[in-house]
C-alpha positions in Angstrom: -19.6 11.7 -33.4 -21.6 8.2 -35.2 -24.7 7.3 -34.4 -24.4 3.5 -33.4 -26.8 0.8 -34.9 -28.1 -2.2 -32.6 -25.8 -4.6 -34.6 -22.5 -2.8 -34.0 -23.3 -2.9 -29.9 -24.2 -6.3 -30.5 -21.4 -7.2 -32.5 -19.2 -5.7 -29.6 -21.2 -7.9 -26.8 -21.4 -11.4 -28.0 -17.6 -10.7 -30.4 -19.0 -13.8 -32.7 -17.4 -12.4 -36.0 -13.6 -11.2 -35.3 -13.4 -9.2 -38.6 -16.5 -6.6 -37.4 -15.2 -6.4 -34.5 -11.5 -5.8 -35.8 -13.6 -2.7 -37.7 -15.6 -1.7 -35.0 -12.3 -1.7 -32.8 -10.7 0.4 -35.3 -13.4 2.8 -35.8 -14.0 3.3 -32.2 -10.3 4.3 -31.9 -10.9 7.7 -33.6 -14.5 8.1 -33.5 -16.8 8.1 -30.5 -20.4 6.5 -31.3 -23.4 7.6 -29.6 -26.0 4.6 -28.3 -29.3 5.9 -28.2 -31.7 4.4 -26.2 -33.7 3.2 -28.8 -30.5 1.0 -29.8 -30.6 -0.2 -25.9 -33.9 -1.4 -26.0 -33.3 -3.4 -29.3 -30.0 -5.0 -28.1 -31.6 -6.1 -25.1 -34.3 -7.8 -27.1 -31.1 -9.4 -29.7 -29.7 -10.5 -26.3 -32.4 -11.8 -24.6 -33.9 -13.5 -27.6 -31.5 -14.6 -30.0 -28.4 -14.9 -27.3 -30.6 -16.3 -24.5 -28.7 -14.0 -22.3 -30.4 -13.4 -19.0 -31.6 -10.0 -18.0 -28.9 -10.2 -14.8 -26.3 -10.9 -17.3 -27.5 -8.3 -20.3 -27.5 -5.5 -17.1 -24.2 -5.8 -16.2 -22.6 -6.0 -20.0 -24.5 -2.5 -20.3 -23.5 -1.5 -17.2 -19.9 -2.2 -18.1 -20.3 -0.4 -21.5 -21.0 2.6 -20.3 -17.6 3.0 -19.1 -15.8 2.6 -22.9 -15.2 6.0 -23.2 -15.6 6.1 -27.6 -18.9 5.4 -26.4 -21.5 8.1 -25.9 -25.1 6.4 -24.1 -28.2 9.1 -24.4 -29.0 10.0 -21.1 -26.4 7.8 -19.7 -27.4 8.6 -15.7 -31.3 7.5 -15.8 -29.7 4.4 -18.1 -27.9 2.9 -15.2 -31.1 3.8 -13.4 -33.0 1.7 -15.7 -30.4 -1.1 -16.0 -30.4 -1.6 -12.4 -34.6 -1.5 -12.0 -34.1 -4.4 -15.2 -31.6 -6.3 -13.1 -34.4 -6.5 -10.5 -36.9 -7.2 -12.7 -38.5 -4.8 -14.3 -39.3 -4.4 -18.0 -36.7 -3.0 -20.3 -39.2 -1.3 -22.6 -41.3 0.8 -19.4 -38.0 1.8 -18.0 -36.8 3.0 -21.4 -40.5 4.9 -21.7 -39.6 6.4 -18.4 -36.5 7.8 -18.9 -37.1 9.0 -22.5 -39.6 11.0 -20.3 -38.4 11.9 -17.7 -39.2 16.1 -18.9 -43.1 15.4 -18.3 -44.8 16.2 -15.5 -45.9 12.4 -15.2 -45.7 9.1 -16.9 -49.5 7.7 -17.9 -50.1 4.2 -17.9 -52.9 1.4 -17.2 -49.9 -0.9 -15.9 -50.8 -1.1 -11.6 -47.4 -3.5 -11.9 -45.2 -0.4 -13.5 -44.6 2.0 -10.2 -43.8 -1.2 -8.3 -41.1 -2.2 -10.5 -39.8 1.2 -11.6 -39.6 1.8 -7.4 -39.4 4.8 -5.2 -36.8 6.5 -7.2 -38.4 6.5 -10.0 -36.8 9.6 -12.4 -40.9 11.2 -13.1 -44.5 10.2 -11.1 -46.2 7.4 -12.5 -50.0 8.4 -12.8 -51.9 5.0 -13.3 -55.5 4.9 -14.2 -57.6 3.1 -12.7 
C-alpha cells in the first residue's frame, strides 16, 4: 500500500489536469493508497478555499470516495461519522481531533459550541472547561 498526498485526492476530486489523473487512474489500478486523516482535513481546506466547494458538496464527494475500493481512508467508520456532523455544520478540523482520539478517555476543550456540533453520538465525551 501508498500513502496518498492531499494533491492526488485533490487531483481525483476537481479532475482539472487529465494527464495526473490518467497517472493517478493508472496507479490506483494496481496499488491501493491509504488517505490519512490528516490528508482529509487538508483537502477539505484545498476544497473549501481554493475550489469554493461548499461543505454539503465536499461531504458527499468524501462520502462517495470512501467507496473506490484502491482507496484505503484511516479509520474509515468515525470518518463518515465526521463527514456527516460536517455536512450539518460542524467543523472539519474538531471532528478530525475527535476521531484521531477516539482511544482517550475524553476529548478536552474550551469550545462550549463543540459537543453541540459533534452531537449525541459523538465517538469519545467531550470534557469542556468552564
Amino acid at each position: 500500500m501508498l500513502g496518498a498526498d492531499t494533491n492526488i485526492l485533490v487531483r481525483l476530486i476537481v479532475r482539472d489536469d487529465d494527464l495526473q489523473c490518467g497517472m493517478i487512474e493508472e496507479l490506483m489500478a494496481s496499488e491501493r493508497l491509504l488517505v490519512s486523516l490528516s490528508v482529509i482535513l487538508e483537502t477539505e481546506w484545498v476544497l473549501r478555499s481554493s475550489y469554493r466547494q461548499s461543505r454539503i458538496e465536499i461531504a458527499a464527494t468524501l462520502t462517495e470516495l470512501t467507496a473506490v475500493e484502491s482507496l484505503v481512508f484511516e479509520a474509515r467508520g468515525d470518518l463518515l461519522w465526521a463527514l456527516d456532523r460536517y455536512a450539518a455544520g460542524a467543523d472539519m478540523g474538531d471532528m478530525i481531533h475527535l476521531i484521531s482520539n477516539r482511544d482517550m478517555r475524553a476529548f478536552v476543550t474550551l469550545d462550549r459550541k463543540l459537543s453541540v456540533q459533534a452531537g449525541p453520538d459523538t465517538p469519545l465525551p467531550i470534557r469542556t472547561l468552564a
